[in-house]
N, C-alpha and C positions, 0 to 999 in steps of 0.2 A: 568239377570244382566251381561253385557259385564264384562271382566277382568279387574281392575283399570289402568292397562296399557293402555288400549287403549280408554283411554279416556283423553279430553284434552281438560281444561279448558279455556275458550276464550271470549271475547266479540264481539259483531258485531254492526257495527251502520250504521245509515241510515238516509239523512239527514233531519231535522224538525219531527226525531222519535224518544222515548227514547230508549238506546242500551239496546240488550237484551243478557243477562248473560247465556251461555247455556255450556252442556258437550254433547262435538263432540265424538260423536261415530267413531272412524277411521274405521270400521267393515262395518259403514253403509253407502250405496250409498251417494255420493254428492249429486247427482239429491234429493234424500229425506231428506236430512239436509237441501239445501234448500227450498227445499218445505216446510217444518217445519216451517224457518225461515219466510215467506212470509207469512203465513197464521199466525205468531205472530204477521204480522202488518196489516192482512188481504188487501193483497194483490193478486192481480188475477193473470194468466201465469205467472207462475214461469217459465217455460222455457226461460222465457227472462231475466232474472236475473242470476249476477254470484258473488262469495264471492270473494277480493281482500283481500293483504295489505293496511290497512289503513295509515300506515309509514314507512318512506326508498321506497324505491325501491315497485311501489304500482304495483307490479306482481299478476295476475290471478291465483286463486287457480283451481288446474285440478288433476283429480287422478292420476297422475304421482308425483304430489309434494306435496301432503296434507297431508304426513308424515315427511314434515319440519317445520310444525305446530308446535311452542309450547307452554306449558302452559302462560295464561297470554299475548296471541296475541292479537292483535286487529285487527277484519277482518272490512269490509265493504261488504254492498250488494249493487251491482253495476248494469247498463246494461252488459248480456252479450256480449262475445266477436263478437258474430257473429249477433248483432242486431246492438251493437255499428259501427261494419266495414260498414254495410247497411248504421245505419244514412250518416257517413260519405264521403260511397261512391258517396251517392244520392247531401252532401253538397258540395264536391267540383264541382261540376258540373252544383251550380243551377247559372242562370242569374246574382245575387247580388251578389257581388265584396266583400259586406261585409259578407254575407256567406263563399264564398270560401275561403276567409282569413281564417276568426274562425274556420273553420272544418280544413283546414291543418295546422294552430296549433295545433287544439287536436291532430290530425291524429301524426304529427309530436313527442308530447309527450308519447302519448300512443304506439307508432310502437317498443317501447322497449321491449314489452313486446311479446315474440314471437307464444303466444297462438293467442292475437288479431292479428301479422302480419300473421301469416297462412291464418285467416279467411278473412283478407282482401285482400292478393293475391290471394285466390280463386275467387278471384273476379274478377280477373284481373285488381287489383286497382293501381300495379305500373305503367301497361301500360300509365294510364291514368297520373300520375304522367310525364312521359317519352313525351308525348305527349304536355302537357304544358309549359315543357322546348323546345320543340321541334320548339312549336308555338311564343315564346318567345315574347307575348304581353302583359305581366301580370305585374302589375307594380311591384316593387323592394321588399317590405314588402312579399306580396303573393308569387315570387318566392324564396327569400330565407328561408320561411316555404315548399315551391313544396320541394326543395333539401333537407332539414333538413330530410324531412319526406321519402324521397327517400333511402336519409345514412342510417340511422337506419333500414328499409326494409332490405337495400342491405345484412348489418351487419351479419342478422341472415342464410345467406349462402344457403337461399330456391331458389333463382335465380342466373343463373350466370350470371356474370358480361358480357361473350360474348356473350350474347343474343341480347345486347343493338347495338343499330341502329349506323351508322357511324354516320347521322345526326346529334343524342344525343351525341354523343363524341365530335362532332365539334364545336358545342354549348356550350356544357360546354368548350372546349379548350379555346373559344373565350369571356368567362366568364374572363378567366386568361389571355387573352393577353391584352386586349381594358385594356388601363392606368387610364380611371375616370370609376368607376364602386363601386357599394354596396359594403362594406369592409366585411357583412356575405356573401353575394354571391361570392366573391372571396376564402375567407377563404376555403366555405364547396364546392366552384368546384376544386380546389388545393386538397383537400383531396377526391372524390369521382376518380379525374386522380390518386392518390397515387395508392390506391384500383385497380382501371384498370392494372396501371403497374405490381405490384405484382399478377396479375390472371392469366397470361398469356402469351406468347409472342408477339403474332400477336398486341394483345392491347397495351405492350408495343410499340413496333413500329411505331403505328398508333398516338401514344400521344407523343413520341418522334421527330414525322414528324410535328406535330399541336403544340406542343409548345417549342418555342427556351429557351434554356439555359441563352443566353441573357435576354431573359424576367423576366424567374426565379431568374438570379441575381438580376433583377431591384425589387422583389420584398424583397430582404433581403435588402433592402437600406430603408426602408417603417418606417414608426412610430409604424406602429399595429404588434405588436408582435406575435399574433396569423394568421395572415399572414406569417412574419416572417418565423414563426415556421413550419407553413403549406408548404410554400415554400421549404425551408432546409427538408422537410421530400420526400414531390416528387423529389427534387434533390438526395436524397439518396438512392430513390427506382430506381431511370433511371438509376444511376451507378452500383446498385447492379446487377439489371437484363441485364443491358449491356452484350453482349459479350468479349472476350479478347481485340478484335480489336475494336470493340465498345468503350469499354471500355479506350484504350489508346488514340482514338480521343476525348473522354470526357476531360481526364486530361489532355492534352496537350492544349486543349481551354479554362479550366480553369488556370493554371500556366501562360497563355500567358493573358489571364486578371487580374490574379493575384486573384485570389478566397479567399485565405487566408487574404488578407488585406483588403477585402470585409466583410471578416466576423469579424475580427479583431473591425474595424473600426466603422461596422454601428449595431455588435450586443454584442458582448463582450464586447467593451470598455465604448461603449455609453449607455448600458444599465446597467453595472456594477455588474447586477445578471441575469441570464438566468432561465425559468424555467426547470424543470423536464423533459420535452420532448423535449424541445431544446437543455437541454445536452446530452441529449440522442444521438438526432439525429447529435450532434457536436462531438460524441466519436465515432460514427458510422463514419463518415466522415475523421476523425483522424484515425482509425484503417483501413479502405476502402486505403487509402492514403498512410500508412505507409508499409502495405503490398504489395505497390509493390518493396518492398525491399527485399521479401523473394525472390524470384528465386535466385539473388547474395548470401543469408545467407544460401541456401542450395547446394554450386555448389563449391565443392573444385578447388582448383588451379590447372590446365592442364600444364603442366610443358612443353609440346609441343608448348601450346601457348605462341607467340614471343610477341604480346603486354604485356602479364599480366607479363613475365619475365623479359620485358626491364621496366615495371612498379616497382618491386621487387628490380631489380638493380639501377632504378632510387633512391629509400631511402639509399641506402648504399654511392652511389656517393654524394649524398645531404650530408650525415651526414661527410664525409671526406676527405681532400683533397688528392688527392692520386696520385701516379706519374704516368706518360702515361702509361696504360695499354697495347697499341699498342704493347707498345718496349719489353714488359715481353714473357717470354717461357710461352708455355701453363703451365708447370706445377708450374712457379713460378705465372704467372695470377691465377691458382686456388686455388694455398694457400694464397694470397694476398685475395682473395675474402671468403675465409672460415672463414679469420682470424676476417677481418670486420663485416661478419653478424654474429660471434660467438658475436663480442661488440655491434653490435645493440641489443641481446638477444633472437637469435633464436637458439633452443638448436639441431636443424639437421642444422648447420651450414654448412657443404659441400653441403645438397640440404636445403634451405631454406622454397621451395615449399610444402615440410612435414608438415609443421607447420600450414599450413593453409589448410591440407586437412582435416582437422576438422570441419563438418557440424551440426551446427550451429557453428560459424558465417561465416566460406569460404571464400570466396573473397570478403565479406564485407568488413573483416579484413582488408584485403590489400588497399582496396579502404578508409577507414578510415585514416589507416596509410599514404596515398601518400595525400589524402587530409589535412593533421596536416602539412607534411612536406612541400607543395607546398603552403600552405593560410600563415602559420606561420611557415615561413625557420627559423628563429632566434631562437624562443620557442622549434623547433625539434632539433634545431644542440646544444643549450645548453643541454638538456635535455639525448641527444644521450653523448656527449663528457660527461657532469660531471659524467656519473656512467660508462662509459666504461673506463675512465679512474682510477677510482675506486680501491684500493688492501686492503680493508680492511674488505673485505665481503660483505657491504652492498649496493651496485650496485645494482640500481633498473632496471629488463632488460627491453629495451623499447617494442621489440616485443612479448614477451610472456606477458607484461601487456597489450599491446594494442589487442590484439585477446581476450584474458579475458574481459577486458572492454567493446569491441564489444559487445561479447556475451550476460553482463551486461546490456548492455543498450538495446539489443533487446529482452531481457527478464521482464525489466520495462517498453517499449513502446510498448508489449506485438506485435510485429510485427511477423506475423505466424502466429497469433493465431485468428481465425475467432469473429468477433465482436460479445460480448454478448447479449442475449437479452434484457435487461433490463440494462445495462452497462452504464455510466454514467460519467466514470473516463476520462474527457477530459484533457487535457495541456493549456491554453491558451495561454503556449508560440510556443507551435507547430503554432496557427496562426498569430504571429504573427513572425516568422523565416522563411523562405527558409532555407532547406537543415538540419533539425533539426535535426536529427542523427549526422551527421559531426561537426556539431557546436557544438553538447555537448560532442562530443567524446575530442574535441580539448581542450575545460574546465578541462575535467574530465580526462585528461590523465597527463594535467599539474597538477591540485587537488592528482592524484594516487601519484607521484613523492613526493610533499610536507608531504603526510600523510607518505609516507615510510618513509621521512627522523625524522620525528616526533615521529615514532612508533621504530626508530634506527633496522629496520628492516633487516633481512638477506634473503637467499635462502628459508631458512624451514622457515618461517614466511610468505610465500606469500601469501596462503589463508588466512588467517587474516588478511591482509591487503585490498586484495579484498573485504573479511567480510565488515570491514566500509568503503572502499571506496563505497560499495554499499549502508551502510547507510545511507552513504552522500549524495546522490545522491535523494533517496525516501525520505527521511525525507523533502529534499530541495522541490525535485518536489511537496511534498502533501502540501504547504506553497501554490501553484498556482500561483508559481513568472509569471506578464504577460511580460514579456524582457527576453533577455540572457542575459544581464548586470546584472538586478536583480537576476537573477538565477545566475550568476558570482561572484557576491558579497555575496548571504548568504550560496552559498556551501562553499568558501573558508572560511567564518568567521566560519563554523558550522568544527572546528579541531578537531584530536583524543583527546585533555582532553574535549572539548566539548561532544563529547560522549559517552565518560566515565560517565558523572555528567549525563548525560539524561539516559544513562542505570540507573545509582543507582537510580536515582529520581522515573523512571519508573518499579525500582522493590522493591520500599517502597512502593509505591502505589497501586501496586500488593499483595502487603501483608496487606495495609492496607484495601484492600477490602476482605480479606479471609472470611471464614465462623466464626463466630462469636465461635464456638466448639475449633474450632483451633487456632483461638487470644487466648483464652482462657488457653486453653496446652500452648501455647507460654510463654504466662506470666507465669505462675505456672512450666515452666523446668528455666526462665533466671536466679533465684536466686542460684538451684543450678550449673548451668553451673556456672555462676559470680563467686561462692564459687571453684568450679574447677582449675579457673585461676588464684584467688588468690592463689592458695596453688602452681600452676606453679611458677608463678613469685618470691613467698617464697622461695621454692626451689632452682630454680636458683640461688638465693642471698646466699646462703648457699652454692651449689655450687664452686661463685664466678666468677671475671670477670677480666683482663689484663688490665689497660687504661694505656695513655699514657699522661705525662705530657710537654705540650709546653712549650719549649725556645726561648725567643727572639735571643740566638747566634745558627748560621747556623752549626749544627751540630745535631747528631742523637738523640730523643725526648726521656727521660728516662721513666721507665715502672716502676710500682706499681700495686699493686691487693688487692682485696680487696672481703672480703666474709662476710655474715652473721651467726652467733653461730647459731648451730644446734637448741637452744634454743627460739631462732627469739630474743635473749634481747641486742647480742652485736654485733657492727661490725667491725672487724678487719682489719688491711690494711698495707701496709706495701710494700717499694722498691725494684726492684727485678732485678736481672743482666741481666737477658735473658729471654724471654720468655719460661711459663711453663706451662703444664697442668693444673694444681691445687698443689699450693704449700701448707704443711700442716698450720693447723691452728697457730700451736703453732711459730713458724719462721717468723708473722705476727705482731711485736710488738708494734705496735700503737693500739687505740682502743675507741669506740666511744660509750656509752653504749646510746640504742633506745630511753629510756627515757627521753635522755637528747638533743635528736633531736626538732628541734621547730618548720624548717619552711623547705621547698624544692624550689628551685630557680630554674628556666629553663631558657636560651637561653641567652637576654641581660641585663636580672636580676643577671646574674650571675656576681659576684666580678671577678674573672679573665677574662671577657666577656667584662665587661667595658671600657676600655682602646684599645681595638682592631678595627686596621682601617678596614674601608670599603673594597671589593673585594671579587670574586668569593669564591679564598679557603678560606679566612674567613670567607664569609658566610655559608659554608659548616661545620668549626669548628662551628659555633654559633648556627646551625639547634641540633648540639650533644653534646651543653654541660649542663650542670647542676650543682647544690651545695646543701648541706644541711647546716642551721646552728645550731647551737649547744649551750648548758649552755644559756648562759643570753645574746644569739645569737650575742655575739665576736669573736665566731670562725666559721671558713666555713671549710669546704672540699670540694673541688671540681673535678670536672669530668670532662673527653671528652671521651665520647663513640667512641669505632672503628667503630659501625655499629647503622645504623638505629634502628635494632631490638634491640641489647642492649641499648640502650637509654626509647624506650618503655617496654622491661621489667625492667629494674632498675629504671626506675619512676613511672610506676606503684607496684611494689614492697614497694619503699620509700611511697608510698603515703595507699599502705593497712598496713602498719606498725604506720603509721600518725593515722590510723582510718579514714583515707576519700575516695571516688569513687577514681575508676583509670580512666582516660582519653586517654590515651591514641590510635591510630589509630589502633594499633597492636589488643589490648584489642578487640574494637572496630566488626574486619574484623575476629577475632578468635570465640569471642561469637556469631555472624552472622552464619560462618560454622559449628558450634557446635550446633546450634538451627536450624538452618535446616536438617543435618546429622539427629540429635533425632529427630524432629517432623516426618521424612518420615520413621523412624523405628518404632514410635509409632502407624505410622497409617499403619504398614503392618498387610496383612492380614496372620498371625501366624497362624488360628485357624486348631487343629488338626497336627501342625507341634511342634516336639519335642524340647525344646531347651537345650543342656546338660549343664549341671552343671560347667564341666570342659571343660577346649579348646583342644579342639584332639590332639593326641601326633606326636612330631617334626620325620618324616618321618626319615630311615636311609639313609646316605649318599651314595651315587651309590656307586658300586665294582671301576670302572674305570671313566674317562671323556674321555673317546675316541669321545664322542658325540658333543664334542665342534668343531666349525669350525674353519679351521687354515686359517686365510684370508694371511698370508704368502705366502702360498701356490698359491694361487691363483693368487695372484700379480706377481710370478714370471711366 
């Protein structure tokens, strides 16, 4: 009795026989499990017999793979592989048109399977394939089964591809050139030249001589998409395999028929969805294309070289007008010139050329920057003047964004970086733009400039800035705006509080997918955090707070203060000369006892609120005021908070005093940090680690501070 392992429950069937239920011995020969099986249906020469899948993928079982067998398969008992390739071979070959057909369909569906193509290339059965094309009398049905049946041969990599005759190259070329022809036969001779091209060079060459560019364009203009698709995919395998200089007479005959509006026009636009291999071969295309950008993104600035430094000098003249240079001494020309590119924003001002020896991006950079400033002189010369002109810190510099941004953008248009295999991320405004780097640089440099002035941004704020200037930019791209207009309009609407709201959105949603353990914890710490904050906000009200009381006569706003009894029962308040830390309770002689509070008023609910005209610093008093009313709610007291934050604790305060939630924003963004803080302590891994009791003791004070640096010193 074999080990139960290696046995494997299965059925077989066979057709007009009932299936027989049998345990596959793995242990024991094929050749005698079928023989088993044959002699269950009494059947003669088992040797001609072989067990397949009967579903999916109806692959040949061979002792190489009858240990993928598993329980619960369902095989079939078939011709074997090398009786079937006989029939076959004998069928394409016989007189009857309608044989030949039927056998190179089978031949055609079964050639997947790489047991039976062995046996029927022993046969020399592609020749025979090779030779039909060759002869090319066959009507249209029967040679696009020859081809079918050819592909799937080739596939399995038992022959090579430069075996094959010029003749069969030329014949199949001329399959893809002649304009009225079988849309399969097009199809599968467009991909068996793909194949060709990638096998080798000399075949490259030979299918690059036999079929024009021209052609291939004419076939992305076609209805059949699988054409289409087959076309775009030989056009990507010619430019890959291309050489350098190959390679730049391809794109130069493409840009000069305009390839991008080709594809734009007859596959992008007009089909509205592409599938899975066509975006493939449309990001292969995009990235083939973009990359001939890298040599300039790795080639700092030669400071020798006179074009790239009169290029350099060219953005500083554009950006200001400046008096004849001619008539200046050398050395007042040089501080006239350091001075200016210190205001465009290059921080080695004396040599400019520093700034862009930084590879990635190099003299993209530069060429970015003179392209903004020569398409859009008016957008660079505003944009240059309003922050050089700037004293109040937040001068956004134009050169040091514009090299970032470079960089930026050849890091999202993944330019460099060799096409993935299975990559799919196309642009479909890349086809439908000339010059797509430059154009979005020009977008997105004016876009950088707007989010600075919206983020009230400074020096040390720059990477943050670049932060969402880049999320601007991906969030925009992943939307597949097909126009720069379109990509013009939902970058600029997509601003920094726009995404602000799309971060919190996107990390509620994050947590609202957590583990079900850890929503869990979450809910069961929020009540006591919640209890935490109230006792903050009690606190502070015990504490106490300064406000100030508005005048309508133009003079200085009088002050009062105002705290809660240690007891949380009364609140005291009371005017005060000058401001003070905490004046004692007792010198507080007003007072308001909790109980007799009824209702809390916020913003233009409030009694001293009401009567206030519209405008800015009004609005601003209206964001901070408040009232409670009191007794049989004929009396108010009212508030104007100094600050934000005291407005959100004194009303959340008043309102856990009331017995109701607090609402507040503060509340809000505190119990957020306080429940994330504790969740990521609960779930450390502690174990085996001691935790003390008490908090280690407060180190002593060094003997001296000789160790502090005297930056004094140093300035002089």
């Amino acid at each position: 009795m074999p080990p139960q392992k290696d046995i494997v429950k299965i059925a077989i069937q066979m057709p007009g026989a009932y299936p027989q239920l049998i345990d596959l011995d793995q242990k024991k020969p094929l050749s005698a499990v079928i023989k088993e099986v044959c002699d269950g249906w009494n059947l003669s020469g088992p040797d001609g017999y072989a067990l397949q899948y009967a579903d999916g993928i109806q692959t040949y079982i061979t002792e190489s793979n009858r240990l993928d067998i598993k329980n619960g398969s369902i095989l079939r008992l078939t011709k074997a592989p090398g009786r079937y390739a006989e029939e076959l071979f004998r069928g394409i070959q016989n007189s009857d048109s309608g044989v030949r057909c039927d056998s190179l369909k089978q031949l055609a569906a079964v050639s997947t399977d790489v047991t039976f193509a062995q046996e029927f290339i022993s046969r020399d059965g592609h020749s025979l394939l090779v030779q039909i094309v060759e002869n090319s009398n066959e009507a249209p049905i029967i040679m696009a089964h020859t081809l079918k049946g050819f592909m799937e041969l080739m596939d399995h990599g038992i022959v090579s591809w430069e075996n094959l005759s010029t003749v069969f190259i030329r014949k199949i070329a001329g399959f893809v050139n002649v304009k009225v022809m079988d849309a399969s036969i097009q199809q599968l001779s467009l991909a068996i030249l793909e194949n060709m091209v990638q096998s080798s060079t000399s075949l490259f060459l030979l299918v690059k001589q036999e079929v024009t560019l021209e052609r291939l364009i004419g076939h992305l203009q076609v209805l059949n998409q699988q054409i289409q698709t087959k076309a775009m995919a030989l056009l990507i395998a010619l430019l890959q395999s291309a050489s350098d200089m190959e390679k730049k007479e391809m794109f130069d005959f493409l840009v000069k028929i305009n390839l991008r509006q080709y594809i734009y026009k007859n596959i992008i636009h007009s089909s509205g969805a592409v599938g899975d291999e066509m975006a493939h071969y449309l990001y292969v295309l995009q990235s083939v294309t973009l990359n001939l950008l890298e040599p300039k993104m790795r080639m700092p600035l030669d400071s020798y070289n006179q074009e790239q430094r009169e290029v350099l000098h060219s953005l500083r003249q554009a950006a200001f007008e400046t008096e004849s240079e001619g008539s200046l001494s050398h050395e007042r020309r040089r501080s006239l010139c350091a001075k200016e590119f210190k205001k465009l924003g290059f921080s080695n001002n004396s040599n400019p050329g520093l700034d862009l020896n930084r590879t990635p991006p190099g003299l993209l950079a530069l060429e970015t920057m003179s392209y903004f400033s020569s398409r859009y002189p008016d957008a660079y010369s505003r944009f240059v003047l309003e922050n050089s002109s700037r004293e109040d810190k937040h001068e956004c510099p134009f050169a040091r964004s514009s090299i970032q941004l470079t960089l930026i953008l050849c890091e999202i248009l993944r330019i460099g970086e060799p096409p993935s295999e299975t990559g799919q991320d196309y642009h479909p405004i890349f086809f439908a733009q000339d010059r797509l780097l430059e154009e979005l640089f020009c977008i997105c440099i004016q876009l950088l400039n707007k989010t600075w002035k919206e983020m009230r941004a400074t020096q040390e704020d720059f990477d943050k800035v670049m932060q969402v200037v880049r999320e601007q930019i991906t969030r925009t791209l992943s939307s597949k705006p097909t126009s720069l207009e379109l990509f013009k309009n939902k970058v600029n609407a997509l601003n920094y509080s726009e995404i602000l709201k799309l971060r919190q959105t996107e990390r509620l949603h994050q947590e609202e997918t957590l583990a079900p353990p850890v929503l869990e914890l979450k809910e069961q710490l929020k009540p006591e955090l919640l209890e935490l904050i109230r006792q903050q906000r009690l606190n502070r009200m015990c504490h106490g707070t300064l406000f100030r009381k508005i005048s309508s006569r133009r003079r200085q706003d009088k002050l009062w203060y105002c705290r809660l009894s240690p007891n949380h029962k009364v609140l005291h308040y009371g005017d005060v000369d000058e401001e003070t830390d905490a004046p004692p309770i007792e010198t507080l002689q007003e007072k308001i006892p909790v109980a007799d509070i009824k209702a809390l008023l916020t913003g233009k609910d409030c009694p001293h609120m009401k009567e206030k005209s519209s405008g800015k610093q009004n609005k601003e008093v209206l964001d901070l005021a408040f009232s409670i009313t009191y007794d049989v709610e004929e009396y108010t007291l009212n508030f104007i908070a100094s600050s934000r934050t005291d407005f959100c604790l004194w009303t959340d305060g008043l309102n856990v005093l009331l017995g109701r939630d607090m609402t507040s924003e503060c509340m809000r963004s505190e119990l957020e940090i306080l429940l994330s803080m504790e969740i990521k302590l609960r779930l450390l891994d502690l174990e085996n680690i001691p935790i003390p009791d008490a908090a280690p003791p407060v180190p002593k004070p060094p003997s001296n501070y000789n160790f502090c640096y005297d930056f004094s010193q140093a300035e002089q």
